[in-house]
N, C-alpha and C positions, 0 to 999 in steps of 0.2 A: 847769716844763717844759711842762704843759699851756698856759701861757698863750701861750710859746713857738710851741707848733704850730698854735694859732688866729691868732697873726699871722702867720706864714708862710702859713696859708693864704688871711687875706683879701691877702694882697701879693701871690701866686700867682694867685689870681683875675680875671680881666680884670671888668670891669666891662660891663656890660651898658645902655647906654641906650639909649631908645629914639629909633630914626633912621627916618627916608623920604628914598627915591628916587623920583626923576624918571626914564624910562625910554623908551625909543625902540626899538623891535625889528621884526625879518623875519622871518615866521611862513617856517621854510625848508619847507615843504610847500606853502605856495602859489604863485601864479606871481610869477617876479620883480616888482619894481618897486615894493613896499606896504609901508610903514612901520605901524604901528600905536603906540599908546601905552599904559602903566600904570605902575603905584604900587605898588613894594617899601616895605611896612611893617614895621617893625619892633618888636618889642619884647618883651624879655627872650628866650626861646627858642619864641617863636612869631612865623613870617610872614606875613603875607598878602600875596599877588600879586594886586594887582587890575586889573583888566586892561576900556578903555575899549573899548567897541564900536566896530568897525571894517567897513570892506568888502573881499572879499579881488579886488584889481587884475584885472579880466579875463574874471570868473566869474559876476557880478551876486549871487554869496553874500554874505551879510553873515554876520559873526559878533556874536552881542550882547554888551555888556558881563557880567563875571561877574568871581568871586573864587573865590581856593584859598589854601589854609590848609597849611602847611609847619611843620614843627621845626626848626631851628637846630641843626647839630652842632658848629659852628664860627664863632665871632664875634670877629675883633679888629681890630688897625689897618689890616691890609692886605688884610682880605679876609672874605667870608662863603660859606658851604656850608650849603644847608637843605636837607630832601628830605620828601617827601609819599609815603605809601605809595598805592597805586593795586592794587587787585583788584575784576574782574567778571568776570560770567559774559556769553559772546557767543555770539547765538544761533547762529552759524556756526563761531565757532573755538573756543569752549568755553572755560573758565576762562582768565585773561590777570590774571598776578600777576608785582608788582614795584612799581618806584619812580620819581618822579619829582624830577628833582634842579636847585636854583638853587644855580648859584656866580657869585660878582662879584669880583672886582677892584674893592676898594676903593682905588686910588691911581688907574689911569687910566678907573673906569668901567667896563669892558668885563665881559658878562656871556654868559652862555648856556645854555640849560636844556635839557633832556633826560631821557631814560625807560629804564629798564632792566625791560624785562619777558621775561616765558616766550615770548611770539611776537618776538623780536627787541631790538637797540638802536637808540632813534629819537633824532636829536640834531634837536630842536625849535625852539627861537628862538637867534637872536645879534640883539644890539645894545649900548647904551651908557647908562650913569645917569649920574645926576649926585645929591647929596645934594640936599632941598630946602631 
């Protein structure tokens, strides 16, 4: 019976390998018109979003290249959910707690990330991957 429930459970288990995407996105807080680029990595239940330095269309702001690091709550053929916790303190609106969240569509690509925090919900990027 035991040996039973250990196969059942690795058949139940999805399998985890590690994948990268290709990524194309629109920062939705800056001004239209600016694509940017980064690299959804993957592996086992950790993300990273790495995300190439850009300029934001309009503003002469530049934002540098950087990385953020996610948990995987959800990994299989048709799709991914990771989220990043996020807590600071600011020096004007005072503590600002919650989470940051990528989901993908894994069949056509399509993705978009967003934050649930104490001062509001901000829907952040949309755009489109591709595996590499």
């Amino acid at each position: 019976m035991q040996k039973l429930a250990i196969l059942f459970c690795l058949i139940s288990t999805p399998a985890l390998a590690a994948s990268e995407w290709d990524c194309l996105f629109t920062d939705l807080h800056s001004q239209p018109g600016g694509t940017a680029h980064a690299t959804i990595r993957i592996e086992g239940k950790k993300l990273e979003w790495i995300v190439d330095g850009f300029d934001v269309p309009g503003s002469g702001n530049q934002v540098p290249a950087s990385s953020f690091s996610y948990t995987v709550l959800e990994d299989n053929d048709f799709g991914l959910v990771a989220v990043s916790p996020r807590m600071k303190i600011d020096k004007d609106a005072g503590p600002i707690i919650g989470s940051g969240t990528i989901a993908l569509d894994k069949k056509n690509g399509q993705f978009r990330s967003g934050t649930v925090l104490t001062n509001g919900v901000h829907d952040n990027l949309n755009g489109t991957c591709k595996v590499k």
